[in-house]
N, C-alpha and C positions, 0 to 999 in steps of 0.2 A: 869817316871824319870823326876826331875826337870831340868831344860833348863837353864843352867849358861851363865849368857850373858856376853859379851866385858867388860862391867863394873865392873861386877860381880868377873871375874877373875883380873882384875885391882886391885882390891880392895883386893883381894887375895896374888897376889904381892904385892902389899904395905905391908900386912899385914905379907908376909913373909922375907920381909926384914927390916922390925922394930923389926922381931923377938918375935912373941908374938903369933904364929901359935903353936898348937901340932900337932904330927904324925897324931893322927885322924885324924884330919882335912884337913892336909896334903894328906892324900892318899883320903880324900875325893874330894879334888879340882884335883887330880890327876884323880881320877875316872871321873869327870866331864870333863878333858880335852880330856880324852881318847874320851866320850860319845859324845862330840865337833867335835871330830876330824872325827869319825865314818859319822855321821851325815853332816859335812861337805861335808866328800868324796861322801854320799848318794846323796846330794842337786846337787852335782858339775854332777853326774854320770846322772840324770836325768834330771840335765840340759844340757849335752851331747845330753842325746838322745830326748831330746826338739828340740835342735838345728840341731839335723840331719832330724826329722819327717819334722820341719819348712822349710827347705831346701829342702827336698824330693817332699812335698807341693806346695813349689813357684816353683821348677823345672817343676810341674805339671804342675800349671798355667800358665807360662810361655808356654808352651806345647799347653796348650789348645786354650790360646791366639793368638799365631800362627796359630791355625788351624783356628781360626774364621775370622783372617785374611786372609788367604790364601781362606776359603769356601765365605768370603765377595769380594775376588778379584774374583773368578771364576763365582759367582753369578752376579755381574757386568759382568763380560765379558760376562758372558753368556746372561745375558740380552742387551748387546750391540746386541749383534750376532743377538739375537731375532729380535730386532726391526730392525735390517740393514736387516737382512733376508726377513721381512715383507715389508719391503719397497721396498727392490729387487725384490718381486714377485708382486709387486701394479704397479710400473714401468714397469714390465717385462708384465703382466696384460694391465694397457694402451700401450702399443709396440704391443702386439699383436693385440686390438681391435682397433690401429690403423689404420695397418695393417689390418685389416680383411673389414675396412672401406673403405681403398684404393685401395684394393683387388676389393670387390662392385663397386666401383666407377669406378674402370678401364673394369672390365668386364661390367658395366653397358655401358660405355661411347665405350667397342669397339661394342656392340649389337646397341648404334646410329649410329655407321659410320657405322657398316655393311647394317645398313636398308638407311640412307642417300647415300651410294656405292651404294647398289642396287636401288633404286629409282632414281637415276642419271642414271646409266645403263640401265634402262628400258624406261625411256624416251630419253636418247638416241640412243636406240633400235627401240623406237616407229618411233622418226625421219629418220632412217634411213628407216624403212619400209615403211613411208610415200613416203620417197624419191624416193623410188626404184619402187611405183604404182601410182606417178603420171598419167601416162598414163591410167590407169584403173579410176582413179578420177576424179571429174567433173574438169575442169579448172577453176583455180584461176578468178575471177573477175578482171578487169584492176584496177576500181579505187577504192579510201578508203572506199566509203560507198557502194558502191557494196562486197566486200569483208566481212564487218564486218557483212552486212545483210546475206550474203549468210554462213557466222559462225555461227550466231545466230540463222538460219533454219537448218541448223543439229545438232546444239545442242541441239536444241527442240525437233528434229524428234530422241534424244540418240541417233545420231550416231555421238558417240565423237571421236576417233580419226580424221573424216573427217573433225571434230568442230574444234579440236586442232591444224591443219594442215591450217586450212584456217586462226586463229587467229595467228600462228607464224609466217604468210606470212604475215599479215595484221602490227604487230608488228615489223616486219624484214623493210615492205616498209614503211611505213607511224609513224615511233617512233618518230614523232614531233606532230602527231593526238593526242588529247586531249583523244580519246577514246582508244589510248597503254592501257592506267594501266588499264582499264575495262578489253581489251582483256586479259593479262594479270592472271586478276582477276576471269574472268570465265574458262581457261585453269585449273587454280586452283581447280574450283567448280566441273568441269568434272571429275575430276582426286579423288577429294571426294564425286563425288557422285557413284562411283564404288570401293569405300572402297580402294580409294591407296593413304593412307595419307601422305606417307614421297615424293611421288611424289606430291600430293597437297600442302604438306610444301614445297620444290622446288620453286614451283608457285607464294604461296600467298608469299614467302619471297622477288620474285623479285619485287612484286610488291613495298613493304616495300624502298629496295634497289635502287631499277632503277626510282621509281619514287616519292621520298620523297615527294612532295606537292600535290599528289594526293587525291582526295577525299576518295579513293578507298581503304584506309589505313588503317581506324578503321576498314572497313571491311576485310581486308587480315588478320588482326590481331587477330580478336577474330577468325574467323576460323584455324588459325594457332594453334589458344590456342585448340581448339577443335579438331584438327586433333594429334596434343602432346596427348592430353588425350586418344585419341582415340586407342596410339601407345603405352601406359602406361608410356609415359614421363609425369610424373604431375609437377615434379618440374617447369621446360620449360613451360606448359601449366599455371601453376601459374603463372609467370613471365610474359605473355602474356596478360595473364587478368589483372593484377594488372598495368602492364604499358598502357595495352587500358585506363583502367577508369583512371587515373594517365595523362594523356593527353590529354583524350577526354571526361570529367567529365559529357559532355551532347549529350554523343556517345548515339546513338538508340537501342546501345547493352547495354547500362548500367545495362537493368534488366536482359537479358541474362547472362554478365558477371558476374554481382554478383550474379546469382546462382551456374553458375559453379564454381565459386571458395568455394561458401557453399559444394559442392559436393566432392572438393576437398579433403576440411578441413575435412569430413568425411573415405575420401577412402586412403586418404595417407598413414596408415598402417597397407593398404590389399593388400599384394606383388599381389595377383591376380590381383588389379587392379591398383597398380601403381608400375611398377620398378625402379622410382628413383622419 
């Protein structure tokens, strides 16, 4: 069927009101208006349901869109969540192996007082048993260097507490005698050479303490560092040797002290051989 356009039927009307149209013709432009009108209603009807798929369509999108939003805010959040979560268990993580650090350090540091308590104790036990047989022991000498000599013969002959006993009498009368800190220094050396180090730490500390200008010093000190190590305090035993050579840079222990500290730098994390 041929497609009568706007113009087509204009021309149509014109041509029917000049009056110069017949019936044919007539019911042919009729025909074609009819065919128009059909067609008309066709185009309008599926552009109806154009307009409703189109709408159906963006309501979709719109749909979907929201969901990508919504799954884009959950996936944020949920990655916030992640990473605060991570970070709470990295914190929660250092809290604990802080904790587990102070824990060590506390149980380490009551295993010193317990061995410095008891080492206190024991030589104030000692003293006390001293005290209590004087009468059975030889008598104290009167003067200074009778005293220190008759120390220095049982210390030799290992009979230390009799050594001990004569040297804290010796220290008790004459603490203005140049040879205190020696006394002092070998109560020390008695006390480790029977393997009772936190009683030799005791000792060489007073030495340290009661008589700062002492010769006697670099020596209480590197034995102190070696009485620590002995006790599995390396840290302490470190600090000992590091502050001898640090003070006494032409101490006699120099080659001693820097080995034990070589020895340290190896053993320091072997709980067998050092606990702090």
């Amino acid at each position: 069927m041929d497609v009568i356009t706007p113009r087509g039927i204009a021309l149509v009307v014109m041509a029917l009101g000049a009056g110069c149209m017949s019936s044919g013709e007539g019911k042919a432009l009729q025909d074609g208006l009819d065919a128009l009108k059909k067609r008309t209603l066709v185009l309008e009807d599926q552009t109806a349901l154009l307009k409703k798929e189109s709408d159906v369509k963006e309501a979709e999108l719109k749909r979907l869109r929201g969901e990508v939003a919504d799954a884009t805010k959950v996936v944020t959040r949920n990655s916030a969540d992640v990473v605060g979560n991570v970070q709470k268990l990295q914190t929660d993580v250092a809290s604990l192996g802080g904790r587990v650090d102070d824990l060590s350090t506390t149980v380490s540091g009551l295993g010193k007082s317990f061995t410095d308590y008891r080492a206190s104790s024991d030589t104030k036990l000692e003293q006390v048993v001293n005290a209590t047989t004087n009468s059975k022991s030889p008598p104290v000498p009167e003067t200074a260097d009778g005293v220190f000599a008759e120390a220095q013969k049982r210390l030799e002959a290992q009979q230390y507490n009799d050594a001990r006993r004569l040297f804290d009498a010796f220290i008790n009368r004459f603490s203005g005698d140049t040879r205190a800190a020696k006394a002092q220094y070998l109560i020390g050396e008695s006390y480790l050479t029977e393997n009772k180090y936190a009683n030799a730490i005791g000792s060489f500390t007073k030495v340290i303490d009661n008589f700062p200008k002492s010769e006697m010093i670099p020596d209480a000190m590197f034995k102190n560092g070696q009485a620590f190590y002995a006790l599995k305090y390396c840290g302490d035993a470190r600090i000992y040797f590091q502050e001898l050579l640090k003070r006494y840079p032409k101490t006699e222990w120099k080659k001693d002290a820097t080995e034990e500290l070589k020895k340290l730098q190896r053993d320091v994390k072997n709980k067998s051989l050092c606990q702090s």
